[in-house]
PAPABA-498642 format. One record per residue (C-alpha): x, y, z. Coordinates in pm, whole numbers, plus 32768, in hexadecimal, padded with zeros to 4 digits. Layout:
N
XYZ/...
//
This chain:
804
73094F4F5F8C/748E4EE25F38/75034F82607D/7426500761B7/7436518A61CA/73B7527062A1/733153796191/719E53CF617F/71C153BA5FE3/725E525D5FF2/70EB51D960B9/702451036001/6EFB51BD605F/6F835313600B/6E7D542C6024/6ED7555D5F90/6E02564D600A/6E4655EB6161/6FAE55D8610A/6F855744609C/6E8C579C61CD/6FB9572762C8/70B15804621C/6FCF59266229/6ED858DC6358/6E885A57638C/6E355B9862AA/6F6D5C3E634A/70685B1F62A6/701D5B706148/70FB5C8D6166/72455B98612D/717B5ADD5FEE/72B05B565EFD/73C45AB05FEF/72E2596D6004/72C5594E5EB8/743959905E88/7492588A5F6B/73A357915E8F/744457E35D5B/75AF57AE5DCE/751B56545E7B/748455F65D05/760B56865C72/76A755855D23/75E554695CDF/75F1546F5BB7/7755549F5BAC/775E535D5C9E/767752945B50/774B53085A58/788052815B19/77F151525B58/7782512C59F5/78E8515A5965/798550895A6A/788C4F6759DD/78FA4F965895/7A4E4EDC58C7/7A104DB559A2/79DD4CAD5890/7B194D1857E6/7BD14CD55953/7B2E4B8F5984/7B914B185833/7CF54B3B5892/7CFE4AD25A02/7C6649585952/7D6949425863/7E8349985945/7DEB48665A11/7DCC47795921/7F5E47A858DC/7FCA47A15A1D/7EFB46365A2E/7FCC45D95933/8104463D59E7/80B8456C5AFD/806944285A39/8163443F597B/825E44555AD9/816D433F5B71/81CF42505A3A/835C42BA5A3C/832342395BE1/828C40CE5B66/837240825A5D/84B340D45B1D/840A40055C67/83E03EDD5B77/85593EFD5AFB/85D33EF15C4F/84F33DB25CAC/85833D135B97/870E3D7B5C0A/86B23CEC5D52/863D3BBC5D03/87913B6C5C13/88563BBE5D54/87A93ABF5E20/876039AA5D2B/888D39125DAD/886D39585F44/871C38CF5EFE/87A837715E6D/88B637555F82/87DF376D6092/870236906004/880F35895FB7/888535EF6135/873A357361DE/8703345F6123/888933E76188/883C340F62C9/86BC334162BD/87B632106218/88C232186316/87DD323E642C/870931126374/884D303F6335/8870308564BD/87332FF56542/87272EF16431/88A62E8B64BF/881F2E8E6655/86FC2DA265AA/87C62CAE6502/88992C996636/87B32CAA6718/86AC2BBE6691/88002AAA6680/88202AF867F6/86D42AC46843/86AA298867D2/87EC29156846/8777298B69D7/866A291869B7/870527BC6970/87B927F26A9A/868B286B6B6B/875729A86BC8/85F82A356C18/86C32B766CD6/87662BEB6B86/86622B8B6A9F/853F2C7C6B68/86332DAB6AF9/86A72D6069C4/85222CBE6930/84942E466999/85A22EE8690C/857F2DCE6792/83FF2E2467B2/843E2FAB67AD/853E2F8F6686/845F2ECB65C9/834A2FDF65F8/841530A56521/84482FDB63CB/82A02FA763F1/82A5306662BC/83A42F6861F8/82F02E346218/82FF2E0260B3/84592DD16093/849A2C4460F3/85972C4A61BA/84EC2D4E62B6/83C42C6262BB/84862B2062E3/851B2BE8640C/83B62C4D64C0/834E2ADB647C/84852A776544/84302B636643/82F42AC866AD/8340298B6675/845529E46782/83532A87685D/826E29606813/8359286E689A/83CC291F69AA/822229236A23/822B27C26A03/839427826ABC/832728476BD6/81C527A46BF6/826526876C1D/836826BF6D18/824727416DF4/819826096DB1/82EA254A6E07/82F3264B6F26/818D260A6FAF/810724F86F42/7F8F24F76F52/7F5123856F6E/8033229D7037/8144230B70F4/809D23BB7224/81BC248F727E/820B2583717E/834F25F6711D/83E5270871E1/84372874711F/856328B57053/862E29D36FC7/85C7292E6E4B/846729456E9F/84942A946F07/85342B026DCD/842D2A4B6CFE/831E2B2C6DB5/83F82C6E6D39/83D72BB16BBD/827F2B7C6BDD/82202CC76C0E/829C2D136AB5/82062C0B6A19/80982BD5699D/7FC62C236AE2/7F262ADC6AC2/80722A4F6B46/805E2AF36C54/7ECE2AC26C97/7F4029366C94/8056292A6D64/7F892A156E96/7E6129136E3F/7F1727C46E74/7FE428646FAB/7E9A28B47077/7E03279A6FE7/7EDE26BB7099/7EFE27A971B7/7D7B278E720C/7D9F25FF71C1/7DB225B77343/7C8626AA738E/7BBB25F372A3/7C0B249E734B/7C1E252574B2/7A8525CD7454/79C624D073AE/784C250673D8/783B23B7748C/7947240C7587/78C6248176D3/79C625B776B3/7907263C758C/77B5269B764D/778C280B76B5/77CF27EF7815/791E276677D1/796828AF76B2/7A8229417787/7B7028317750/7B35285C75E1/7BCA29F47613/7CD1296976E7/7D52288A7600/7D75298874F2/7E0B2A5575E4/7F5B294E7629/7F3828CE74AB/7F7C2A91747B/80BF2A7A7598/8123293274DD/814C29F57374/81E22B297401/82EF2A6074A6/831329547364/82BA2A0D721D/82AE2B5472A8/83E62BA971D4/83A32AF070B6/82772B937010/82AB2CF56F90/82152DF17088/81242E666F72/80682D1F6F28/7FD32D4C70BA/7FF32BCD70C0/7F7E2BDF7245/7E1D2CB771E3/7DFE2BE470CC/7E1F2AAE71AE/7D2A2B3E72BF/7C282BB471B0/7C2A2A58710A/7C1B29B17267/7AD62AB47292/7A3C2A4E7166/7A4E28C57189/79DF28EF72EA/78CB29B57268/785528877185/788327AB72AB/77CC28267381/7676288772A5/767926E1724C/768826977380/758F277E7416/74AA27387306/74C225B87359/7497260674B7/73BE272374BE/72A2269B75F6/73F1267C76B2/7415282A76B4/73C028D577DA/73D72A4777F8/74E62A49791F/75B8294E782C/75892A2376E6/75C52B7B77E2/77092AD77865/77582A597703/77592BBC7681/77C72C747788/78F62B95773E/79262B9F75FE/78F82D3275EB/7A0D2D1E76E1/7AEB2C5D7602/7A792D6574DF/7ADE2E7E759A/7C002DF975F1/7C7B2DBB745C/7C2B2F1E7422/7D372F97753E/7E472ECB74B5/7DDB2EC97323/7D942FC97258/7CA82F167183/7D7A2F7B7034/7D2B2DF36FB6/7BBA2DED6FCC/7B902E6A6E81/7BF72D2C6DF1/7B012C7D6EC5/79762C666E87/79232CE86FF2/78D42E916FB4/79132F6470B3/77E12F92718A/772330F871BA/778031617309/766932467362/76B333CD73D7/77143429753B/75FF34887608/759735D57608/745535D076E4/746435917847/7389346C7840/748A336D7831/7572344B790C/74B4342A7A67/74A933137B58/760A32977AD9/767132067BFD/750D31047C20/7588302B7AF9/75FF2EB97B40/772A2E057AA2/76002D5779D5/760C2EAA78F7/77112E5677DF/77CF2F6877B1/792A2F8C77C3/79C8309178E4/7ADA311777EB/798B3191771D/78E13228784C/7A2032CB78C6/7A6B334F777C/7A1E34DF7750/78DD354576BD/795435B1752A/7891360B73E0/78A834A073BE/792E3390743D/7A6E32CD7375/79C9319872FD/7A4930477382/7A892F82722A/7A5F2E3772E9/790E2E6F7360/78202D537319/79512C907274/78FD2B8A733C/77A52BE47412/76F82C2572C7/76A22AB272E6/75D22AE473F9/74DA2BE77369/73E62ABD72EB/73AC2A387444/73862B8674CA/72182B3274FA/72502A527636/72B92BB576B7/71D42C777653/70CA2B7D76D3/71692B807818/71482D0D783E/6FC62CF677ED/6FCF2BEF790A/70852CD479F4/6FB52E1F7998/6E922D6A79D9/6F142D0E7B27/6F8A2E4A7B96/6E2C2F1B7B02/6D912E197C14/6E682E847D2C/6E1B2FE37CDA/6CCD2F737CFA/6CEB2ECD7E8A/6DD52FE17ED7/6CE330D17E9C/6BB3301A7F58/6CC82FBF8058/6D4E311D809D/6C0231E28048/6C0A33257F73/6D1B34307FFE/6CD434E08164/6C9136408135/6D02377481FB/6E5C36BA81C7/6F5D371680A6/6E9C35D87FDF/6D7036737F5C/6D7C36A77E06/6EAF35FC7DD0/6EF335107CEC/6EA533C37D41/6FDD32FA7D4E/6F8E31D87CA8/6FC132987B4C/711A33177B91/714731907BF0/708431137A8A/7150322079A0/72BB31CA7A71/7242306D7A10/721030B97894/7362316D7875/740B3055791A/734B2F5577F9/7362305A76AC/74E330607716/74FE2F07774B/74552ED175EA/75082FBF7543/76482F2F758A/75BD2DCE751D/75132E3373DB/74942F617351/73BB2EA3723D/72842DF87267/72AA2DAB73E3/727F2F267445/71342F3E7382/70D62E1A7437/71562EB9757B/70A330097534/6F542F5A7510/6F6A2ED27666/6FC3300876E1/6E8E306E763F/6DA42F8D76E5/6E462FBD7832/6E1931367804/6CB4311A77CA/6C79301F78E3/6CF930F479DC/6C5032427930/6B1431557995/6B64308D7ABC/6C2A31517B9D/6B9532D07B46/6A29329C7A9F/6A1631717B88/6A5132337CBD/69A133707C96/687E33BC7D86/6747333D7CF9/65FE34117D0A/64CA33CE7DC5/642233BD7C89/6338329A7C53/641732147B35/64F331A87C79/663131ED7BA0/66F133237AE2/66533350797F/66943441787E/64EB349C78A5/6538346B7A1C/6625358F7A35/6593367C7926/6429363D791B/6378376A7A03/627736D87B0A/61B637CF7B6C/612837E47CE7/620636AD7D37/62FD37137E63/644B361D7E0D/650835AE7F42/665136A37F72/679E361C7F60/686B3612807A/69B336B18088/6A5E35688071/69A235167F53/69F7368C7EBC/6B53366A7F00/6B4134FC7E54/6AA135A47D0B/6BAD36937D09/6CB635937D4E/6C1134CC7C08/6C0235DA7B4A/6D83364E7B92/6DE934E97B68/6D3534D17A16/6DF7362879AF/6F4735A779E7/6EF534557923/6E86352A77FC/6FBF35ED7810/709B34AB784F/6FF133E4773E/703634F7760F/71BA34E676C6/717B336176A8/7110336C751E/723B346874BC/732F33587553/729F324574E6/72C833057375/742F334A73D9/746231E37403/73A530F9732E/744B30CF71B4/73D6321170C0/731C31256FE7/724C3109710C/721B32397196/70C4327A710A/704C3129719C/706831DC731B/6F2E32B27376/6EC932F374D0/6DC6340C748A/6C9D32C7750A/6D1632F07658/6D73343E7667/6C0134597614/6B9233847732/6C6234497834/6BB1358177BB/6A6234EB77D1/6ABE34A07933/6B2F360D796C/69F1367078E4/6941356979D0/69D235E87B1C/698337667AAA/683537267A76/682436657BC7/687937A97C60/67AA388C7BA0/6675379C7BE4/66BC37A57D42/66D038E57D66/65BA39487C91/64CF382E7D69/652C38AF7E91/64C23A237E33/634C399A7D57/629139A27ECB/62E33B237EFE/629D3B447D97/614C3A7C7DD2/60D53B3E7F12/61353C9D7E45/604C3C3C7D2C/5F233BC87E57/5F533D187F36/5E2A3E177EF0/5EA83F427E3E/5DA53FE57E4D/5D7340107FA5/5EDF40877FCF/5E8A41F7807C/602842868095/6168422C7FF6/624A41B180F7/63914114812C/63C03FA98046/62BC3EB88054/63083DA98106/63123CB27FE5/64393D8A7F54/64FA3D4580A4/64C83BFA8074/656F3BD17F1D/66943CAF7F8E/66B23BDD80AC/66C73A7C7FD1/67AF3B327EE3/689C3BB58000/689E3A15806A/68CA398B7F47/69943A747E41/6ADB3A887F52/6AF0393A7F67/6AD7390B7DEC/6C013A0E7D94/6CEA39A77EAF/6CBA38377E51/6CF138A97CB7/6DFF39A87CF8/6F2738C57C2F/6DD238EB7B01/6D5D3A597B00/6CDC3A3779C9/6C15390D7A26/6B8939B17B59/6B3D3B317A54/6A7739FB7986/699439AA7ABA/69843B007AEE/69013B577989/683E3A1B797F/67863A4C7AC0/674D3BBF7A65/66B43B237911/65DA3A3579F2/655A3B167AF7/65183C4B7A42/63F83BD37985/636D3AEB7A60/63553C257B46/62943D197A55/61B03BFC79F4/617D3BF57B5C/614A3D6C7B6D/600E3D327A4B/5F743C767B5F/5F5C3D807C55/5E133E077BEE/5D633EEC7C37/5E5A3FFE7C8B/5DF241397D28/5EF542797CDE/5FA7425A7E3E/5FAA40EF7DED/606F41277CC1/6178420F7D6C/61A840EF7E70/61EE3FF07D67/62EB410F7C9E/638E41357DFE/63BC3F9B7E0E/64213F917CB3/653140C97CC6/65A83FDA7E20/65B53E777D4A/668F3F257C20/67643FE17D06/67AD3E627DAA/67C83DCB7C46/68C93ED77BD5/69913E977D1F/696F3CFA7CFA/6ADD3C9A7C83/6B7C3D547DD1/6A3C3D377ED5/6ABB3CFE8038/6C403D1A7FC0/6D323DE5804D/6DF53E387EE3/6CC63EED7E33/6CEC3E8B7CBC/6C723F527B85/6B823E777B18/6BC53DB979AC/6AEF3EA3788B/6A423D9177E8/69983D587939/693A3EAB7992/68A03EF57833/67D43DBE7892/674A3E3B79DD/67453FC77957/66543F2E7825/65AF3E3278EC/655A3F207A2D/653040587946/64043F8A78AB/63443F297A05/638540967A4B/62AE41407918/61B7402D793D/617140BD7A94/61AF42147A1F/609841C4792F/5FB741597A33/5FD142837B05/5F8943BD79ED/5DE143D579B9/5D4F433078B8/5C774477785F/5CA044EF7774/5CE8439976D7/5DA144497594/5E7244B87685/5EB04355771C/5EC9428D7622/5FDC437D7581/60A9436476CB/608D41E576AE/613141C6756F/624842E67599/6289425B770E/627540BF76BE/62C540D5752F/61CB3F697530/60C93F54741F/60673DFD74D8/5EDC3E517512/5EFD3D21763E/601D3E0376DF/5F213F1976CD/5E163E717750/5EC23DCE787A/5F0E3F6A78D4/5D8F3FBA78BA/5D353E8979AD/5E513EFA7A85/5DB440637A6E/5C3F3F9C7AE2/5B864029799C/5A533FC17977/5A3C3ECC7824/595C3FD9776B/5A8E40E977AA/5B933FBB7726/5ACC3FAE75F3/5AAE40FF7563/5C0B412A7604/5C753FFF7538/5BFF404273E4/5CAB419F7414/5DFA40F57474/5DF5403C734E/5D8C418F725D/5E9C424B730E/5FBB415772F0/60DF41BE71E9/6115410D709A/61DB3FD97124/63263FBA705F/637C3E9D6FDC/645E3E3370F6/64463CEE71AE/63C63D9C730A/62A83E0272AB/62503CE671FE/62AF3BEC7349/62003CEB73F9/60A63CEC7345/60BE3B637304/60B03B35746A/5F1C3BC2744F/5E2B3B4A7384/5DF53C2F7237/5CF23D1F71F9/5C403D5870D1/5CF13E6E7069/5E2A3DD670AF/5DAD3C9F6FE0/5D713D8E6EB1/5ED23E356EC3/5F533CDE6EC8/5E943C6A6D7D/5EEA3DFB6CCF/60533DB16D0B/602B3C286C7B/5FB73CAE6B2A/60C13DD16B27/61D03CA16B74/61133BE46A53/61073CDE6944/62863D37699A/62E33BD8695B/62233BAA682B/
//
């Protein structure tokens, strides 16, 4: 189908007797055949008249395509033809062009290379003439003229670099530096003449040809200029090296001011001499001061190194502080632009702090700390500028560092043993005043003291010594972790006589413990806030410490040790309180598990044992939270950990209350419903401000308490019939532990034939354990049975043959 139409005959599935059944669908319709069949004759009339057209119109195409190609193909030929005619008359008019400028083309050539020989001729004239001046000033030492006119002969003969080939040009350069040679050499030695270095003690004073043959020397060969600053502060520093011998009593560290005060006139004495006769650019008085730092540098490490036993810390301390002074005070008036030429590189000043650490307890350092006030009044930035002259000079004291150092260990040790008297002097804090709890105040007084040290380091070195530094802070940490809070908390009654790890975890069953007295309470708490904030101040400690120390050595710096040891003493004090807490509550426990359930007639109000462990909570728990309020997530830990404690030792308890008759059982729900209800309430019991209690405790207690309740649940439905039973065991306590379901039938008082058949129906009736871990804790806590023994061995081989 050529084009879509909407006619029945065009259908490729054209029917014609329904065709002719839908023109004539009735016996009545034949009546019009003749005009139907009229209409389908003019229909087949014009068709073929439509062919025939068609046809005819076909028969002349090829003829017309014949002649549309071959009036194509000539009118191609038009147009190359025109396209050729274009080229040849563009290359005719290339050619005219370039016969009109050959000759602009060779005067403008002949006009730039006119100009290159007159401008050549030029220079080569302001050579020649001024080479002949040159030499003839510099005859005449007229050092003023020659510094303009030798810059302005090297420039011009920048420009014939090119002509070197021709002799006369290179006869010229060879003058050149001979001139410039000569003029080094002149001026050398009218410096020499100037300031002599050996004999005459009093040097010549400055003069307007000096002056001038500083402005030629910076145009000369650098070295020239090296020399003459050399020799000058050579000679300067003559005196100082006289004046400072190693064997003159001057040159020892207690006498290192006069050496900065010295420097200090010899500075006023050039300003007001030479001041003028320097160029401003060669920084003669920074180069002076640096050179003065650097030979006192060498000075001083022979002579500290010769008398090394003579160091004492206060000497090296007021050495340094000195000399830091003196540093501080070259970077105020020098900008340090001529260290570069030195060997000293500019030290790594560490960041500004960012962490209040080093920002409290300002105001307790002593002029010992060396540390400039222009630093510590400066505003906090991103960073602070460096001070180029930093360890210039005090970098010489870094390898004796270690009579320091020694001295703080000596100091530490001294003041961890006053902590020590204080506290058997002064006694743990009073309670019912503001000071239970609190931090004890000797470790605001250790970490003020570490501050003041780590600063006082860091401005000494921030190499070696501060490792050395952070390992006695290190030990110190740990002795007090040990001495002043392990050392000092209560001990138990226990017959090990002192605190333990197996002391304070290990369960002693019927053994009533001694309770702590609030004093001793509020001491625990006080131990454990203490040991809190030194965990929190430490990891402040390390990050500053990293701040500070070189970044080579940052990795060398780890504190996580102690922080360790503080939280094994947080751990410590909570379980203190949790195994107070729990002792004090095992003799209720104890008489619940003696009291004869089965002669319990009516459910009543709590049993008096219950009253008893609300009462030691209500003491104790107060106490505990007021004392840890600054820690609330210390004091939720005792909470959780007591819950963790107690819970279990009180359904174990509740196995031992056998036999239980049925009003029995609804006594012990109604004590158990009054214990959880306490539990759930712990974290705000007796407080004014009720507080939601944390949700990781409560889904303790719910679990925990939820568990004692089914057991007793358990006890009270009627073993008859035991199907019955034994299905409402496992739906109610989901334990497959056969022990667990024993303890319920002694509890119940069944005799041991009913726990038998009861038993090995348990066991048919349990569900196909999965292969979780619960289960199999649960059912390794009882010995196996023999079927369990077979399952084990069926599931062996199935492991076996999978592997295989």
């Amino acid at each position: 189908q050529v084009f879509p139409s909407q006619d029945p005959l065009d259908r490729a599935d054209f029917n014609a007797v329904e065709y002719i059944n839908t023109l004539f669908p009735t016996e009545q319709s034949l009546a019009n055949i003749d005009e139907v069949v009229n209409k389908i004759r003019l229909k087949i009339r014009r068709l073929d008249d439509n062919i025939r057209t068609v046809v005819r119109g076909q028969t002349n195409v090829g003829q017309d395509g014949r002649q549309a190609l071959e009036e194509a193909q000539k009118a191609i030929q038009q147009l190359f033809g025109k396209i050729k005619d274009i080229k040849d008359k563009a290359e005719k008019s290339e050619q005219m062009v370039k016969e009109i400028t050959r000759d602009i083309k060779q005067l403008d050539h002949a006009k730039r290379h006119l100009t290159t020989s007159i401008t050549t001729l030029n220079h080569l004239h302001m050579l020649a003439g001024g080479v002949d001046s040159l030499e003839a000033m510099t005859r005449r030492r007229q050092y003023g003229e020659v510094a303009n006119l030798l810059q302005g002969v090297v420039n011009v003969l920048e420009h014939f670099n090119k002509y070197m080939g021709i002799p006369q040009i290179r006869q010229l350069s060879e003058r050149v530096k001979a001139a410039q040679n000569e003029l080094g050499q002149q001026i050398l030695a009218d410096f020499e003449e100037a300031f002599p270095s050996q004999g005459t003690k009093r040097p010549g004073g400055p003069s307007n040809v000096l002056r001038d043959a500083c402005l030629v020397a910076n145009v000369l060969d650098p070295r020239i200029k090296q020399e003459i600053i050399k020799k000058f502060i050579k000679q300067h520093l003559s005196e100082y090296l006289v004046l400072f011998q190693e064997n003159q009593d001057v040159a020892w560290l207690d006498k290192i001011d006069r050496r900065y005060a010295w420097i200090k006139r010899q500075l006023v004495d050039y300003e007001e001499k030479y001041g003028r006769m320097f160029p401003q650019e060669w920084c003669m008085t920074e180069r002076i001061a640096v050179e003065f730092c650097h030979v006192t540098r060498t000075e001083l490490a022979k002579i500290m190194r010769t008398r090394a036993k003579e160091i004492e810390v206060k000497l090296l301390l007021f050495a340094i502080q000195r000399t830091t002074n003196f540093e501080g005070l070259l970077a105020k008036r020098f900008s340090g632009c001529t260290l570069a030429d030195g060997t000293v590189k500019k030290p790594e000043v560490p960041p500004p702090s960012t962490n209040p650490f080093l920002e409290d307890e300002t105001g307790t350092e002593t002029d010992e700390i060396v540390i400039e006030k222009s630093d510590t009044d400066k505003p906090k930035k991103p960073k602070v500028p460096d001070n180029p002259f930093h360890g210039i000079v005090s970098k010489c004291f870094e390898p004796h560092l270690y009579v320091y150092i020694e001295s703080q260990d000596k100091n530490l040790g001294e003041l961890i043993d006053r902590f020590v008297a204080d506290f058997k002097a002064q006694g743990p804090p009073k309670p019912n005043v503001d000071e239970g709890g609190a931090v004890l105040p000797s470790c605001a007084d250790l970490f003020v003291y570490y501050k003041k040290c780590m600063v006082q380091c860091s401005q000494l070195s921030t190499g070696e010594p501060m490792i050395a530094l952070t390992t006695i802070f290190q030990k110190y940490l740990r002795e007090y972790a040990w001495k002043i809070l392990s050392g000092n908390l209560p001990k138990t009654t226990s017959s090990s006589g002192g605190l333990t790890i197996t002391s304070l975890l290990k369960e002693k069953e019927g053994s009533e413990v001694a309770k702590f007295t609030l004093e001793e309470l509020c001491l625990i708490c006080s131990i454990l806030s203490t040991a809190e904030y030194c965990l929190a101040t430490t990891q402040q400690l390390e990050e500053k410490l990293k701040e500070k120390v070189d970044a080579s050595l940052v990795e060398r710096i780890n504190l996580t040790g102690e922080m360790d040891t503080f939280s094994i003493v947080i751990s410590n004090s909570i379980q203190l309180l949790v195994q107070d807490l729990d002792a004090a509550c095992d003799p209720a426990l104890t008489a619940m598990s003696k009291m004869q359930w089965q002669n319990v007639e009516h459910v009543g109000d709590q049993s008096p044992y219950v009253t008893s462990v609300i009462l030691h909570i209500k003491q104790n728990v107060p106490i505990i939270r007021d004392n840890l309020a600054s820690t609330r997530k210390y004091f939720t830990q005792f909470c959780i950990k007591f819950a963790n404690s107690f819970i279990p030792k009180f359904i174990n308890h509740l196995f031992k209350c056998k036999p239980i008759s049925m009003v029995g059982a609804e006594q012990l729900l109604l004590d158990t419903h009054s214990l959880k209800m306490v539990l759930l309430d712990l974290p705000s019991i007796g407080s004014q401000v009720v507080r939601k209690a944390p949700a990781s405790y409560t889904k303790i207690v719910v679990k925990g308490m939820t568990r004692a309740e089914m057991i007793l649940k358990v006890v009270m439905a009627p073993h008859e019939p035991p199907v019955v039973f034994v299905d409402n065991y496992i739906k109610l306590l989901a334990d497959c532990s056969t022990d667990t379901f024993q303890k319920i039938l002694d509890m119940k008082g069944l005799k041991r034939s009913e726990q038998s058949s009861m038993l090995d129906l348990f066991r048919q009736r349990l569900p196909a354990p999965p292969s979780g871990v619960e289960n199999a804790g649960s059912l390794s806590l009882s010995a196996p049975t023999p079927e369990q023994e077979s399952s084990r061995i069926r599931k062996l081989e199935k492991l076996i043959k999978k592997r295989l």
